[in-house]
C-alpha positions as CSV (number, residue, x, y, z in Angstrom):
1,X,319.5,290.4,7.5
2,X,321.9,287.4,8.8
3,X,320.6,285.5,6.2
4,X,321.3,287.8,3.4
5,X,324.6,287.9,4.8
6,X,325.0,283.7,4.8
7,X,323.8,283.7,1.5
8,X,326.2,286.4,0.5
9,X,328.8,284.7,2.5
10,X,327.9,281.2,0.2
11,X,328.1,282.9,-3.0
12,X,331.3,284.4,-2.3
13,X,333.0,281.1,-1.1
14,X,332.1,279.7,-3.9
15,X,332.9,282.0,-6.2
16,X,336.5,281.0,-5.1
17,X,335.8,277.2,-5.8
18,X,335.3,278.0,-9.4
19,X,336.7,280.4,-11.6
20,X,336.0,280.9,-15.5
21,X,338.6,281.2,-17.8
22,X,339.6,282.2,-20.9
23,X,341.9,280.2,-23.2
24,X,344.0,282.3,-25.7
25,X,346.7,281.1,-28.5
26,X,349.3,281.3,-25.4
27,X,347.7,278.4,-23.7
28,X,348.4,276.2,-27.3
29,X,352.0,274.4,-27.8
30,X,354.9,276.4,-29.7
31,X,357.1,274.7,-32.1
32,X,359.8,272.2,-29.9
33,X,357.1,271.6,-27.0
34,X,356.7,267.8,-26.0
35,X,354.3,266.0,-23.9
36,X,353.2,262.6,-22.8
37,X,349.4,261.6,-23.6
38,X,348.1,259.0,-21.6
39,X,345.1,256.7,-23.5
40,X,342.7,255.2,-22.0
41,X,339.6,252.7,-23.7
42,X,337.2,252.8,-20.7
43,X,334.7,254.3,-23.3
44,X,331.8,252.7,-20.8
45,X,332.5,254.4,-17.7
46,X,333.4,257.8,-18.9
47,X,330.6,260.7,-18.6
48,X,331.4,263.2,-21.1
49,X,327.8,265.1,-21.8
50,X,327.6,266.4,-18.4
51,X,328.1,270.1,-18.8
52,X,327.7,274.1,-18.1
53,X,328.6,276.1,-15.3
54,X,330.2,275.7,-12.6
55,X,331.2,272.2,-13.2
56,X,332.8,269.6,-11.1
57,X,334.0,266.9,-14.0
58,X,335.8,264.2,-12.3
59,X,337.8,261.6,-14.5
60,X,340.8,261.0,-11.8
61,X,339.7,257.5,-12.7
62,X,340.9,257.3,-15.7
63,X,343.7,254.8,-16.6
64,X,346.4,254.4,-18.8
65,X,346.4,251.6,-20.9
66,X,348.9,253.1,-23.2
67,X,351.2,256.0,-23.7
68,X,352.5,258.5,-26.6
69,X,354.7,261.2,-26.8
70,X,352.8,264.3,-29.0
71,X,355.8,266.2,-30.1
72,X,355.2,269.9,-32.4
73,X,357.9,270.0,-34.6
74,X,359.7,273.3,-36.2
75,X,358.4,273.7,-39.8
76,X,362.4,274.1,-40.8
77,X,362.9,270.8,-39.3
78,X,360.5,269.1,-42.6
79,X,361.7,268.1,-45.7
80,X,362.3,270.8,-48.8
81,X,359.2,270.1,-50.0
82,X,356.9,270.7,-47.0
83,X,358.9,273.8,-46.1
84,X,358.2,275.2,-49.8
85,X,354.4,274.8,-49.3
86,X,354.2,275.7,-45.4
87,X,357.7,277.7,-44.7
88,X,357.5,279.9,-47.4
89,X,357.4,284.0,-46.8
90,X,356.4,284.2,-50.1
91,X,352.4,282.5,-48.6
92,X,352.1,284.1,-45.0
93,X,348.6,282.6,-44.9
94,X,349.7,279.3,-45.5
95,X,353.5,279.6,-43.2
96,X,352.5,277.1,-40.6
97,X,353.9,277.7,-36.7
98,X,354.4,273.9,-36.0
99,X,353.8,270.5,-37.3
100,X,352.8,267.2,-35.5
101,X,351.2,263.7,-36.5
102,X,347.6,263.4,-38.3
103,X,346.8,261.4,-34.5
104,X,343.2,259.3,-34.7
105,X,343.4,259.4,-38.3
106,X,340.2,260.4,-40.2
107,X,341.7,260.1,-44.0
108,X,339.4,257.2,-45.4
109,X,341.4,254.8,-47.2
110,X,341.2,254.5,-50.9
111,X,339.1,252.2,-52.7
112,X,340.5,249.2,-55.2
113,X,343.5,248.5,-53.0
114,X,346.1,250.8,-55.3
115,X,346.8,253.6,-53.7
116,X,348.7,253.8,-49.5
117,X,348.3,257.0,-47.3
118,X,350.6,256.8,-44.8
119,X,352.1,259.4,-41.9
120,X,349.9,261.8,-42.0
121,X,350.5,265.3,-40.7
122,X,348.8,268.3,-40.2
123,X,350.3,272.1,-40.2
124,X,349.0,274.7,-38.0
125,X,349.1,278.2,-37.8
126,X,348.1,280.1,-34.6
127,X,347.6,284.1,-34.3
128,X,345.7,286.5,-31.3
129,X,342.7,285.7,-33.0
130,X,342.5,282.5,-34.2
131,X,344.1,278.3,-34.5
132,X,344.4,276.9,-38.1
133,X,345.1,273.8,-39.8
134,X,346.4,275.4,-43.0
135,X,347.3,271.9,-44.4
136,X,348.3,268.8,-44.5
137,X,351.1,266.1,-45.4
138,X,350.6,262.7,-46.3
139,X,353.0,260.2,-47.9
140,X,351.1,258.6,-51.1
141,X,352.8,255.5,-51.9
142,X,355.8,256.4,-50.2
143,X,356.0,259.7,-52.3
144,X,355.0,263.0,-49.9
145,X,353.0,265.0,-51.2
146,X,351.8,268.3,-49.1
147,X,348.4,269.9,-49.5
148,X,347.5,273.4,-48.9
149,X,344.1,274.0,-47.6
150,X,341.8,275.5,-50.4
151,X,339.5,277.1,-47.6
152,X,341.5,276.8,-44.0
153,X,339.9,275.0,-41.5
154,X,339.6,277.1,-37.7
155,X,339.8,274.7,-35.0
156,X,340.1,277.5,-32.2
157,X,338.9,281.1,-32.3
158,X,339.9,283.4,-29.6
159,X,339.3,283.9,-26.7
160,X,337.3,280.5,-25.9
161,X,335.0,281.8,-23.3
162,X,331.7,280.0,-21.9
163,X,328.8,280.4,-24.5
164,X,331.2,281.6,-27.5
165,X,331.0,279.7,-30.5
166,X,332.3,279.8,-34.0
167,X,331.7,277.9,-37.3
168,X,334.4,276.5,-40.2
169,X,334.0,275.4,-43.2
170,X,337.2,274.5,-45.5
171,X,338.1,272.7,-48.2
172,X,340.8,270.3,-49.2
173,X,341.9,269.1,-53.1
174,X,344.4,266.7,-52.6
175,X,346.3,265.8,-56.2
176,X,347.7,262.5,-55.4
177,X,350.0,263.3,-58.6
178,X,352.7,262.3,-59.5
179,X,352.8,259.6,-56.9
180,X,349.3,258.2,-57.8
181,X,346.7,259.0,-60.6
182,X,343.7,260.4,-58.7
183,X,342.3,263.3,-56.6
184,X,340.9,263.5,-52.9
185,X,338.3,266.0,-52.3
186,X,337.5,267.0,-48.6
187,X,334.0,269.8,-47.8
188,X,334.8,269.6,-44.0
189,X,332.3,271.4,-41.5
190,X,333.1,272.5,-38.6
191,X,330.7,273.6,-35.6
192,X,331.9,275.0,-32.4
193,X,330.7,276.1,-28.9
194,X,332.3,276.8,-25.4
195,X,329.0,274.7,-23.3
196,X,331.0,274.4,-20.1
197,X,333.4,275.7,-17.2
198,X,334.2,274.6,-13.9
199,X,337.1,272.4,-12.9
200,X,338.0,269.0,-14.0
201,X,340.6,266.3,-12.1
202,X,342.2,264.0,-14.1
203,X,345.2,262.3,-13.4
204,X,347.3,265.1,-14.4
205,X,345.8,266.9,-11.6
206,X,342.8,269.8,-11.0
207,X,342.2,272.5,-12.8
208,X,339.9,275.7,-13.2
209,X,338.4,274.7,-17.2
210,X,336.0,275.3,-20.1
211,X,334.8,272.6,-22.4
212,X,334.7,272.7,-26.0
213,X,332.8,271.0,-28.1
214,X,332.8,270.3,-31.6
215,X,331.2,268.6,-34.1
216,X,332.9,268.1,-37.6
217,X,330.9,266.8,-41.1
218,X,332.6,265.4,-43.6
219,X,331.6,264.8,-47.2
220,X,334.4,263.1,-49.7
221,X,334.6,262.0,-52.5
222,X,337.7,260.8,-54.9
223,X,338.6,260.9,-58.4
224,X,339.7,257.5,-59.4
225,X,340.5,254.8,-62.4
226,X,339.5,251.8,-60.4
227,X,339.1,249.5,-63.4
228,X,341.5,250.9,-65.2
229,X,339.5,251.9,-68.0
230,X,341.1,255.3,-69.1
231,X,338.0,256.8,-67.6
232,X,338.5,257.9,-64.1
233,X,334.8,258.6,-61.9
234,X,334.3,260.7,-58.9
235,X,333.0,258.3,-56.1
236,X,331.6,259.3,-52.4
237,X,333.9,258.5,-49.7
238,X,331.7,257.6,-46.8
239,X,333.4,259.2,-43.7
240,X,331.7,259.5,-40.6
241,X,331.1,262.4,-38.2
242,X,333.3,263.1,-35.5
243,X,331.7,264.9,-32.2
244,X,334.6,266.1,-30.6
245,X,335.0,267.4,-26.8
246,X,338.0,268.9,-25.2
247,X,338.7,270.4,-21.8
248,X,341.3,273.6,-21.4
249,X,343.1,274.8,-18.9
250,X,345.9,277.6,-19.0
251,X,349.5,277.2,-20.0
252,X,348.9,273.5,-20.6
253,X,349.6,273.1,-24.4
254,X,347.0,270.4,-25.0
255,X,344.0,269.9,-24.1
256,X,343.4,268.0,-20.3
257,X,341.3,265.6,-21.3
258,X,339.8,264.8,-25.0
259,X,337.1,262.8,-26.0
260,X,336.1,261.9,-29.7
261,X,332.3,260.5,-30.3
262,X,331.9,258.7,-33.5
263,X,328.5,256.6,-34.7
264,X,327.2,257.5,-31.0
265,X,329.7,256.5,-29.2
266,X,333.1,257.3,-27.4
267,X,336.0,255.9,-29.4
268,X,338.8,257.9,-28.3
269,X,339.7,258.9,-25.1
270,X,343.1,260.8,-24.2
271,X,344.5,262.7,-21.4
272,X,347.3,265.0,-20.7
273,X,349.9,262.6,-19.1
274,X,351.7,263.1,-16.0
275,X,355.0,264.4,-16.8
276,X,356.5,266.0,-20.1
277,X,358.2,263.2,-21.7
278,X,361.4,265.5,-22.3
279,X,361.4,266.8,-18.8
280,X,361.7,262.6,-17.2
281,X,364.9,262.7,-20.0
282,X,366.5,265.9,-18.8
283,X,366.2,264.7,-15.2
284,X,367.7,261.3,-15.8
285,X,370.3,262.4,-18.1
286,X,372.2,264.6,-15.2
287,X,373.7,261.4,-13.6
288,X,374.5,259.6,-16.8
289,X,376.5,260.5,-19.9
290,X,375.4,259.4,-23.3
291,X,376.2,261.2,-27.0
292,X,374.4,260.7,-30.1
293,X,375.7,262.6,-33.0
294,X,375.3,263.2,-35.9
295,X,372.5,265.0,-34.6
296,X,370.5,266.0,-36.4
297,X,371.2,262.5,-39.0
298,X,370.3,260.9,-42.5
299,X,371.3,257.0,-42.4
300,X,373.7,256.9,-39.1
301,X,373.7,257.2,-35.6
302,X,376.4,256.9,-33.2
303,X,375.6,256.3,-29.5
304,X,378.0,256.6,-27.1
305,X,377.7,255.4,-23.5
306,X,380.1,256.3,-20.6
307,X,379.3,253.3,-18.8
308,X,377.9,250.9,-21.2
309,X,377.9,247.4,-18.7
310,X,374.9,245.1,-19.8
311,X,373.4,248.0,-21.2
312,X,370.6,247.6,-24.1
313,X,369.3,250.3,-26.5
314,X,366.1,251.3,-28.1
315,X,364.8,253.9,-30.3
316,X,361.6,254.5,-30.2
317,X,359.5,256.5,-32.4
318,X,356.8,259.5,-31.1
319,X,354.1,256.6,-30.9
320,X,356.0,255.0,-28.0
321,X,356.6,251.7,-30.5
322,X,360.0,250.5,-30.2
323,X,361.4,250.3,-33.9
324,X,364.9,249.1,-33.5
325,X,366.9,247.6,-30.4
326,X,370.0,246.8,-29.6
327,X,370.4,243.8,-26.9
328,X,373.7,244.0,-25.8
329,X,375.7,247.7,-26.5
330,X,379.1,248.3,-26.5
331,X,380.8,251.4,-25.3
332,X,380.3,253.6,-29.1
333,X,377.3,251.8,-31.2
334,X,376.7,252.7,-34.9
335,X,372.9,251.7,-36.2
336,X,372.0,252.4,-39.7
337,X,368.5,254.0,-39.2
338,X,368.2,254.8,-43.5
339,X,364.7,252.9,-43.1
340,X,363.5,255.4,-40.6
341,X,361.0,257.4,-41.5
342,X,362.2,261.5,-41.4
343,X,361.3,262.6,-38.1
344,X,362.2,262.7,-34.5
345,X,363.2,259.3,-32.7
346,X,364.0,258.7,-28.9
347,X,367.2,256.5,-27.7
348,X,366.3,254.7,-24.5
349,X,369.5,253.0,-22.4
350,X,368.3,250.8,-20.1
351,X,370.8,249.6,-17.7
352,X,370.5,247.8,-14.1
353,X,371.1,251.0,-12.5
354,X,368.4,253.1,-14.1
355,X,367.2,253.8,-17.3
356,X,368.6,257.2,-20.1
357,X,366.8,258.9,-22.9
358,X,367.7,261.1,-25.2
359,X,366.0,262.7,-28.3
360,X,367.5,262.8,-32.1
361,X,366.7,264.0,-35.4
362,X,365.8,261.9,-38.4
363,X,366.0,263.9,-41.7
């Protein structure tokens, strides 16, 4: 009988140790959320097919060797024509919650050399049920063009519990017109499962989890005049397939830790970073006074510092590269930012004393 009880005892501790969750759309980010991801390349010491129940995944190890700031921006923050296709009442299965950068880009480029993608972004639509990428935007020689999703793509259904899977297939037709004369063509599979829960440590900290894991197929193919013949031919794109594994917890946004698999091995590897990027700013920015107006801008922006002593300035874009600096400021500072690509932009002050940043608008 006392052993019953032990064992009893056992099971009940650790049923305390571990507890399995369930991730609903409340856990994803809203529209205005910004964090830090750190990004590490330690693809050889990094264990990600462990899995199941009642996990202990630790990856506290894991290093930073760079940093971005993933930012999910307010549809009505886009230009007219993104909001037409993906702010518009008129298509509530297309009107998009947030926005945010095409990150670990998987558009293939375009043969011949004639043709640039570039700043790519993908619109997403969450409900109680489900998260969708209803679309994309890509810039095609420097023209944007938006792209509604044929057949949506799920990433998420919900609730992700262990064992519960789902399967996607969507379709994308994108008519490079009038910016380009040819058509991108995108049959996208994707295959889901919840295989794990337990609780992961990174260096954001430990955390009751599930895994997901997903594997996506591509098959593309594009419509092209390569030899400017008159005759345009559909051509296979070769794109590989992504294996894709993510670890939730609750109310964190993103996931903890991600890790993309291509051609057998890991070749992305990103974790939620310590501290909300806009929460360091906020904190900071109590003990020191800077403006920026207009805000949001177009061509101009006017930084104003209180106390502007061998002070320098940067603006930095949601990559983390710095795009424009100033070396020595003076007390108001105009900088012509018309180059600028529309989106949002961070002004970091550095002084002696400590260093400021604040967030703008580029439209």
């Amino acid at each position: 009988m006392k052993k019953i009880y032990l064992l009893l005892t056992s099971v009940a501790i650790s049923g305390q140790l571990f507890s399995q969750i369930s991730i609903n759309a409340s856990d994803l980010p809203q529209a205005g959320d910004t964090v830090l991801v750190g990004i590490s390349t330690q693809f050889n010491s990094v264990d990600y097919t462990t899995t199941g129940a009642n996990q202990t995944w630790d990856f506290s190890y894991l290093t930073a060797n760079s940093e971005r700031i993933d930012t999910f921006f307010n549809v009505s923050s886009s230009s007219a024509l993104y909001q037409l296709s993906f702010n518009n009442f008129l298509s509530p299965d297309y009107k998009a919650d947030y926005y945010n950068r095409f990150l670990n880009n998987n558009i293939p480029s375009i043969p011949g050399g004639q043709v640039s993608i570039d700043n790519p972004v993908f619109f997403t639509k969450n409900s109680a049920s489900k998260s969708e990428i209803v679309g994309i935007g890509v810039e095609v020689n420097g023209v944007e063009v938006p792209v509604r999703a044929d057949t949506i793509d799920m990433i998420y259904q919900f609730p992700m519990t262990f064992n519960n899977s789902w399967t996607s297939r969507s379709y994308l037709y994108m008519d490079m017109n009038p910016a380009f004369d040819a058509v991108f063509v995108r049959h996208q599979l994707r295959q889901s499962t919840v295989d794990g829960w337990g609780t992961i440590t990174t260096p954001f900290g430990t955390y009751d989890a599930i895994r997901v894991k997903s594997t996506i197929t591509y098959t593309d193919s594009i419509k092209i005049d390569i030899l400017g013949t008159g005759n345009p031919t559909w051509l296979p794109v070769p794109t590989p397939q992504d294996i894709e594994y993510t670890w939730w917890s609750n109310n964190n946004k993103i996931p903890l830790l991600k890790i993309i698999e291509r051609n057998g091995f890991a070749t992305v590897i990103e974790f939620r970073g310590v501290t909300d990027y806009a929460s360091i700013s906020e904190k900071i920015n109590e003990t020191y006074n800077v403006k920026i107006y207009p805000n949001p801008t177009t061509n101009l922006i006017n930084i104003e510092l209180t106390d502007y002593e061998n002070a320098n300035i940067q603006i930095i874009d949601i990559t983390g590269q710095i795009v424009q600096s100033i070396a020595s400021a003076k007390q108001i500072n105009t900088i012509d930012i018309s180059t600028l690509n529309r989106g949002v932009y961070f002004v970091k002050i550095i002084t002696q004393q400590q260093n400021v940043t604040k967030q703008f608008v580029k439209q």
